[in-house]
C-alpha positions in Angstrom: -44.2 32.5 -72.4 -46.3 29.8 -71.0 -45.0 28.5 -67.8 -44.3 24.7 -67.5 -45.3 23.7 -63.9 -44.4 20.2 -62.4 -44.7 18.5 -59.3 -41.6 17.8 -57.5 -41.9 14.0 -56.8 -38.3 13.4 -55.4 -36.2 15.6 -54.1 -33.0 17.0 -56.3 -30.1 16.2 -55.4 -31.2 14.4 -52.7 -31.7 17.8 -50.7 -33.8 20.1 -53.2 -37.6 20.8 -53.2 -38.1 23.6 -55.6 -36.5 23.5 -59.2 -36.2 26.8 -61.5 -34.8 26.7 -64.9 -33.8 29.9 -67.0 -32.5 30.4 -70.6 -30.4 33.3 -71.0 -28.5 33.8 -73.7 -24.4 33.8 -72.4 -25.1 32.7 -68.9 -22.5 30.4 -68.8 -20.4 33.0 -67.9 -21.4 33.5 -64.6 -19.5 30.4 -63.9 -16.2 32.4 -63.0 -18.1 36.0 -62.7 -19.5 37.2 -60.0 -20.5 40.4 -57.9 -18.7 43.5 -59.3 -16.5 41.6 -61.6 -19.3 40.2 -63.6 -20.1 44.3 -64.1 -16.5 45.1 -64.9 -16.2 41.9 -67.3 -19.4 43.1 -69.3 -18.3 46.3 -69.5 -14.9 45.8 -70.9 -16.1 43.2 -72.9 -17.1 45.8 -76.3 -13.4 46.9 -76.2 -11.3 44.2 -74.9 -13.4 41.3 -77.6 -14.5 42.2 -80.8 -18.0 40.8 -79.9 -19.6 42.0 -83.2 -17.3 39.7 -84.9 -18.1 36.5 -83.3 -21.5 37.1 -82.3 -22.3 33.4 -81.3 -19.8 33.6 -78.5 -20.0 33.0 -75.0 -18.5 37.2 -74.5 -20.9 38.2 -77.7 -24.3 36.2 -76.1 -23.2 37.6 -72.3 -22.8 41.2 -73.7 -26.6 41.1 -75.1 -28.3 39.4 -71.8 -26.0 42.4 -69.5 -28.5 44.2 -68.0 -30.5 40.5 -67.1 -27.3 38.6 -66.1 -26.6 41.0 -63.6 -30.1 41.7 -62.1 -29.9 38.0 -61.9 -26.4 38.2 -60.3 -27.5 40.5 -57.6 -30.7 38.5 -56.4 -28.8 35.8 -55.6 -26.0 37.0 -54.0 -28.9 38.4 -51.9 -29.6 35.3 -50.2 -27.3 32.5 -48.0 -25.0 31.1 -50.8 -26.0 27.7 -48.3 -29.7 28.1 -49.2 -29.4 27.4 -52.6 -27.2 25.6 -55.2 -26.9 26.2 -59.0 -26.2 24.4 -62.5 -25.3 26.2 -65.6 -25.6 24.4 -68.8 -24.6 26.5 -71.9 -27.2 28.6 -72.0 -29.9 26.8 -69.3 -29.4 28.1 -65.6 -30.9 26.3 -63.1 -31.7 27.1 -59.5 -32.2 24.6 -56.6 -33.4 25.9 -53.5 -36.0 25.0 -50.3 -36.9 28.1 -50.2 -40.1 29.2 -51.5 -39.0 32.8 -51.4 -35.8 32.6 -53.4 -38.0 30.6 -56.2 -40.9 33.2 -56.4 -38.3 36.1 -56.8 -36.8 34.4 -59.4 -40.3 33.4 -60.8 -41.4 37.3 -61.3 -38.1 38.8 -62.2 -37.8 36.6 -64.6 -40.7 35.5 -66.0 -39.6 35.4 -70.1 -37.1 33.4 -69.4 -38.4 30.6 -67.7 -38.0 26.6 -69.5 -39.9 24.8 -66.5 -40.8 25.7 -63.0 -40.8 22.3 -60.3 -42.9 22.7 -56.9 -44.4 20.1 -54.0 -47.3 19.8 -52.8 -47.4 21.1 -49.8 -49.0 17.8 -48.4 -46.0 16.4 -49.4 -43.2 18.5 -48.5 -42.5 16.4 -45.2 -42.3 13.4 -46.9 -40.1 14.4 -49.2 -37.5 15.6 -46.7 -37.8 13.0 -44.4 -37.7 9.9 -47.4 -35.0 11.4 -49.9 -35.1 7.8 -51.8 -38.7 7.6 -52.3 -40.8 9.0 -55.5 -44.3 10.0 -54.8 -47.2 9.8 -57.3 -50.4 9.0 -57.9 -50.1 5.2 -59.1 -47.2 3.4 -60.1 -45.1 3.4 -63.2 -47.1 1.0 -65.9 -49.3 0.2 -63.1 -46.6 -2.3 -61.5 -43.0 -1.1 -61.3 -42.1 -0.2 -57.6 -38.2 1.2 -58.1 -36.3 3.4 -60.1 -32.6 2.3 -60.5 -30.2 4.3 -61.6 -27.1 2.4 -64.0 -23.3 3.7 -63.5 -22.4 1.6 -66.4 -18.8 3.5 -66.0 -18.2 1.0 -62.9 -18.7 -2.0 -64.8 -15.8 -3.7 -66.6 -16.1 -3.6 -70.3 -15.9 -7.4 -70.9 -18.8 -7.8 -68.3 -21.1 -5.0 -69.4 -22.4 -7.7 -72.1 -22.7 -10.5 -69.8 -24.8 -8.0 -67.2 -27.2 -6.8 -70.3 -28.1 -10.2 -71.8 -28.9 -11.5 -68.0 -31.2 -8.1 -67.6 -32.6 -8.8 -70.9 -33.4 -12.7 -70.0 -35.8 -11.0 -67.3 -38.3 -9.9 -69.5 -40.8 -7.2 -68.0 -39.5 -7.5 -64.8 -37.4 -4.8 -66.1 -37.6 -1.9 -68.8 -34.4 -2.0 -70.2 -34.5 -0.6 -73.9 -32.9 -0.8 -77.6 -31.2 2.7 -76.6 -30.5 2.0 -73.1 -28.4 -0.4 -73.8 -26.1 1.1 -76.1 -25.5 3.7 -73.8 -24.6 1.1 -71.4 -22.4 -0.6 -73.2 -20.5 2.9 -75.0 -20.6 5.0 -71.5 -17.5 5.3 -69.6 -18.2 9.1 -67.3 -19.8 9.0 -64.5 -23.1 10.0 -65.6 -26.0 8.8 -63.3 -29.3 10.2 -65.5 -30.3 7.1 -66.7 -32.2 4.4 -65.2 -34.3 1.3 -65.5 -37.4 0.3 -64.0 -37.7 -2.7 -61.6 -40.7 -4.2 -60.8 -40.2 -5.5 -57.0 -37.8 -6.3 -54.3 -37.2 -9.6 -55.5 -36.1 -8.4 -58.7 -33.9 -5.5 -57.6 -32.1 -7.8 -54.9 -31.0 -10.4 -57.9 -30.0 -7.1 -59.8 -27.7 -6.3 -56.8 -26.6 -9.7 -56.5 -25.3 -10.0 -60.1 -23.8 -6.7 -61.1 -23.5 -4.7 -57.8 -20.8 -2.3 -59.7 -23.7 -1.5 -62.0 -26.3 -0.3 -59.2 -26.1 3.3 -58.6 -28.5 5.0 -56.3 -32.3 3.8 -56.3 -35.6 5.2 -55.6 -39.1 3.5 -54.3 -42.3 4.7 -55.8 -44.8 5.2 -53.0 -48.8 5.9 -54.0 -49.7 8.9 -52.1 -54.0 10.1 -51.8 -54.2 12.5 -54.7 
């Protein structure tokens, strides 16, 4: 497999410089599993769950990627459970880490596996961790849009959501709020913080703030850094 390399321009989770995502078949699994009873569980799995039957289960898909789940099981519990953090997603298993070690490991073990691979540049590793609201690059979004904002539509009161939309809509470019954006503004209720608009200056993003502060969730400034 061709690895997909990217440049970590913000931190992840606001603490994270070094991104690795797997996909292995029944990972999710190792949710509740762990240590030696992710070795028992896989082992009683052929007798205790008729895997053969149901072979698009979670037991069935964690029963085929054994030998790889738990090689993957014991590198981590190798290292300071503080030193990294993890997100499993049916089958997509990521690993956040600042550790350059920890990622490489991971990297070579695991190789067939990998979806995408995020680093820094070393350059800018320093700013990263000292500014975890800023977004390096090379130029700016479209050549003029200086934050990212992230919407929490779910804070916003139903009959107001319209009201907020039409008002972002009214400020043409200043903003790219989209077709597909908006429905998902207007039909979201979880707290799910992934999507965001673009705001072209200060200005801009203090009338946002002004109007709808419910619907602000947590912003980023691009910042052009020497390539």
């Amino acid at each position: 497999m061709t690895l997909a390399l990217k440049e970590t321009k913000k931190l992840f989770y606001k603490k994270w410089l070094y991104k690795i995502s797997l996909n292995i078949p029944g990972c999710a699994i190792l949710r509740n599993k762990s240590g030696e009873d992710l070795e028992y569980y896989l082992a009683d799995v052929p007798f205790s769950f008729p895997a053969n039957n149901f072979p698009q289960s979670l037991q069935a898909r964690a029963l085929r990627s054994k030998n790889t789940l738990i090689e993957l099981n014991l590198l981590l519990n190798s290292y300071d459970k503080k030193s990294f953090s993890k997100r499993i997603e049916n089958d997509f298993f990521d690993v956040y880490s600042n550790n350059k070690n920890l990622i490489n490991e991971l990297e070579q073990q695991f190789e067939k596996f990998i979806r995408v691979i995020y680093r820094p540049k070393t350059k800018n590793i320093d700013k990263l961790l000292n500014n975890t609201h800023t977004i390096f690059v090379d130029s700016l979004p479209k050549e003029k849009y200086e934050y990212r904002l992230y919407l929490k539509p779910h804070r916003v009161d139903q009959d107001k959501k319209s009201n907020f939309l039409t008002w972002l809509s009214s400020q043409g470019d200043a903003t790219t709020l989209s077709d597909s954006l908006t429905e998902w503004f207007i039909t979201c209720t979880m707290n799910w913080d992934r999507r965001y608009i673009l705001v072209d200056n200060e200005k801009t993003l203090l009338m946002i703030k002004l109007h709808t502060p419910d619907a602000v969730g947590t912003v980023y400034k691009y910042e052009i850094v020497d390539k």
